[in-house]
N, C-alpha and C positions, 0 to 999 in steps of 0.2 A: 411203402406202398403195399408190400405184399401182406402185412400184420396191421393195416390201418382201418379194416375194418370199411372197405368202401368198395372193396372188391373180395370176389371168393374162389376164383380158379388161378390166378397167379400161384406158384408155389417154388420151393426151395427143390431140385429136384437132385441136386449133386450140393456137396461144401461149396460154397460161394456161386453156384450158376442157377439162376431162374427161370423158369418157362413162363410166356405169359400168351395168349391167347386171344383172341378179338376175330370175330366170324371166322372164315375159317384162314385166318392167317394165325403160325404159331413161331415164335419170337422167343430165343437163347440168349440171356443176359449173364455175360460172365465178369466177373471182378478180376481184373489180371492183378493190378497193384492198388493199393492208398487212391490214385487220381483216374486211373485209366477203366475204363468199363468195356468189353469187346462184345460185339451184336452180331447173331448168329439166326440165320430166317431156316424156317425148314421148308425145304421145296421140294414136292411132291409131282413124281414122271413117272407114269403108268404104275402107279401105285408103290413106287418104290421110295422112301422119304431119306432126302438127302440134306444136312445142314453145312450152310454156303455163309459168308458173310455179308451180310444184307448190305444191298446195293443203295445207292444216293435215292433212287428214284424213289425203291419202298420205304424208304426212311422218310422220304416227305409225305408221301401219298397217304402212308397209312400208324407208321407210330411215333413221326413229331405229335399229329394230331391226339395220339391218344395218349402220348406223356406229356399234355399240353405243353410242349416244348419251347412254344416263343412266349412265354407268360413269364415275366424278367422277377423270379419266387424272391430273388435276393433284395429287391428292391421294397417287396412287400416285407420281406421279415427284416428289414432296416428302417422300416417307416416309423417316426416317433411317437411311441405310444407309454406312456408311463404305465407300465404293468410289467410287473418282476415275474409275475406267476405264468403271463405268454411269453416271457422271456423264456423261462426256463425250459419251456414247452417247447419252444421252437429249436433250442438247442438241441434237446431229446431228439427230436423230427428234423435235422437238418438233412437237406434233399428229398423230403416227403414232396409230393405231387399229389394234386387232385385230378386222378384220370379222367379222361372223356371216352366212356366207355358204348359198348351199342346198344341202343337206346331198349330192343327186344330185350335182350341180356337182362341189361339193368334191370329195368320191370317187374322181369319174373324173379330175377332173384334177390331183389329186394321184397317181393312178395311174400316170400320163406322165410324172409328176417322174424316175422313176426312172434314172437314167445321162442324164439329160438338161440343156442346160444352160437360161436363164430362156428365153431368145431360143425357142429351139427347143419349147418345153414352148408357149410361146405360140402359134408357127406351128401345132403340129399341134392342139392347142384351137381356134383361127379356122377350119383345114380341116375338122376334125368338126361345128364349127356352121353354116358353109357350105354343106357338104353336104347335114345330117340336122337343121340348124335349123329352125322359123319365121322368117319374115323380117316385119320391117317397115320403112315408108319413110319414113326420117327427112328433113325440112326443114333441119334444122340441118348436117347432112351431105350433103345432096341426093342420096342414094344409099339405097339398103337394106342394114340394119343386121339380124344374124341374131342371135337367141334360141340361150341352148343348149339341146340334144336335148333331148327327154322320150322318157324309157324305152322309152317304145312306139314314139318313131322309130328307134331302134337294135335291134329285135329283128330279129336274123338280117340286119345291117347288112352291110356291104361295108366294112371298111375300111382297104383296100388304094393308097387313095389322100388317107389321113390321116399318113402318118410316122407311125404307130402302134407300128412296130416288131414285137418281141418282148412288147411290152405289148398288143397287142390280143386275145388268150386271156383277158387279164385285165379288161380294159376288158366282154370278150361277159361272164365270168364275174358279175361285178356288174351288167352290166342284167338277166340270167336270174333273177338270186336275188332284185331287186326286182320284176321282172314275174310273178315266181311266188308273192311275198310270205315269201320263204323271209328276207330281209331286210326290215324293216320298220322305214326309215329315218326315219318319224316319230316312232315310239314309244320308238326308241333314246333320245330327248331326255328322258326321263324315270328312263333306270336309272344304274345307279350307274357311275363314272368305269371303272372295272375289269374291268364286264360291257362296257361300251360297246367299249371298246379289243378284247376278247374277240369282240366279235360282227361287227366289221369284220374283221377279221384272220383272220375265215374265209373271206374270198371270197379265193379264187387269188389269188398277188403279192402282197400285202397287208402289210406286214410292222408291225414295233410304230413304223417311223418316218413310214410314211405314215397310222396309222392314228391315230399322237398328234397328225398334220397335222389331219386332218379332227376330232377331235376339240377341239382348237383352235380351228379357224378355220370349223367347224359348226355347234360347238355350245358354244361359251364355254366349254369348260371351262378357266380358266384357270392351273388348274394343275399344266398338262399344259406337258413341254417337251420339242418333239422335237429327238432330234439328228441331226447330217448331219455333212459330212467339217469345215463354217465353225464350230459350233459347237463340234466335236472341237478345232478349230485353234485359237477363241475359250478354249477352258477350259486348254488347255495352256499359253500364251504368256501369258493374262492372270489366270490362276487354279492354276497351279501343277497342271494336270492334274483338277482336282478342279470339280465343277459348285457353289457354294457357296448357291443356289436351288431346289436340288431338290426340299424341302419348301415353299417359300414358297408361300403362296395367288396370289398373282400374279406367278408365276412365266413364265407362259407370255406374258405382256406384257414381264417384262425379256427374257426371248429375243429378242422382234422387236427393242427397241431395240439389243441387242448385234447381231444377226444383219444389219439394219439397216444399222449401222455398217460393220459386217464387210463386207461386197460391196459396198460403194461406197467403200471406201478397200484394197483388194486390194491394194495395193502394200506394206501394211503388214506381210500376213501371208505 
């Protein structure tokens, strides 16, 4: 998940322990053995950040949902499909997850994807929550740790010292349209796959490949697959040119594992 290209502030921050992040809650994932994984919440008391083992309650509340955690992955990557080359893919990728990440999040930082590569899409995400985040001070890291923006930290933002580029038109364009309610990125979660993609794609820059991102990786729709130059490359060489999942309801879950595969074996392609 955290090298898959769907997400860009998870990160490795010790040998085996992850930090992962989602509005301002921040989430310790550590590898104890082979089967066991231990979850670590940082809880923040007048400013002093402590990490505690996340309790049942935050575990349903806030990161079942975002390691879509009742989505039964084993059952999809068992389904009979004759194809040696998702095979393989999915062996690479076993226990990848297609997060459901927040939907603000997503947007903007799928907006920076564009002509960028992972490394860099990263950096200039760290400089915008740097900046215009909340901070809290994490124990576990003995540093402060920044939240990303909320809408209202970025109206009429500066952001001349995020590597924003030629994307920063686009990044103002989508805070205006939520801070004015002119987008209404909760309630998207409810209309149909076609209005959704339709109603993103009208903020500036926005195009149908960044907007099948965040509809992916926002809002589960899973049978949404975006493409980009890897998975142009992935259907040509391993598919004869042709996407052979387009219709599949779980579509947008084999994309990761191809896509996946794809950027950590580059030498391939």
């Amino acid at each position: 998940m955290v090298r898959s290209g769907q997400c860009f502030r998870p990160r490795e921050i010790f040998p085996s322990c992850f930090r992962f992040i989602t509005k301002d809650s921040i989430l310790y994932l550590k590898q104890v053995s082979a089967k066991e994984l231990a979850f670590y919440i940082n809880i923040t008391e007048e400013g002093d950040g402590e990490a505690r083992e996340i309790t049942e309650k935050q575990w349903k509340k806030i990161w079942l949902p975002y390691f879509d955690g009742k989505r039964k992955y084993g059952k999809i990557e068992r389904k009979s499909r004759e194809d040696d080359f998702l095979q393989k893919c999915i062996a690479y990728g076993k226990g990848l997850r297609v997060l459901r990440q927040d939907p603000f999040e997503t947007l903007l930082t799928f907006i920076l994807t564009q002509r960028k590569s992972i490394p860099a899409i990263r950096s200039s995400v760290e400089k915008l929550c740097e900046r215009f985040g909340e901070k809290q001070y994490s124990k576990v890291e003995e540093k402060e740790v920044y939240l990303f923006p909320r809408a209202e930290a970025l109206q009429n933002a500066d952001f001349s010292e995020c590597s924003l580029g030629y994307r920063a038109p686009f990044v103002r364009d989508a805070v205006e349209r939520v801070l004015e309610k002119r987008l209404d990125l909760r309630a998207l979660d409810k209309v149909p796959t076609e209005e959704l993609l339709f109603k993103l794609m009208e903020v500036h820059g926005v195009g149908i490949k960044v907007a099948a991102c965040v509809a992916l990786f926002a809002y589960s729709r899973m049978d949404i697959i975006p493409e980009d130059v890897w998975m142009k490359r992935i259907w040509d060489k391993a598919y004869c040119g042709e996407n052979p999942y387009l219709n599949d309801p779980d579509g947008g879950i084999i994309q990761q594992y191809l896509f996946h595969y794809a950027i950590h074996h580059k030498e391939e392609w």
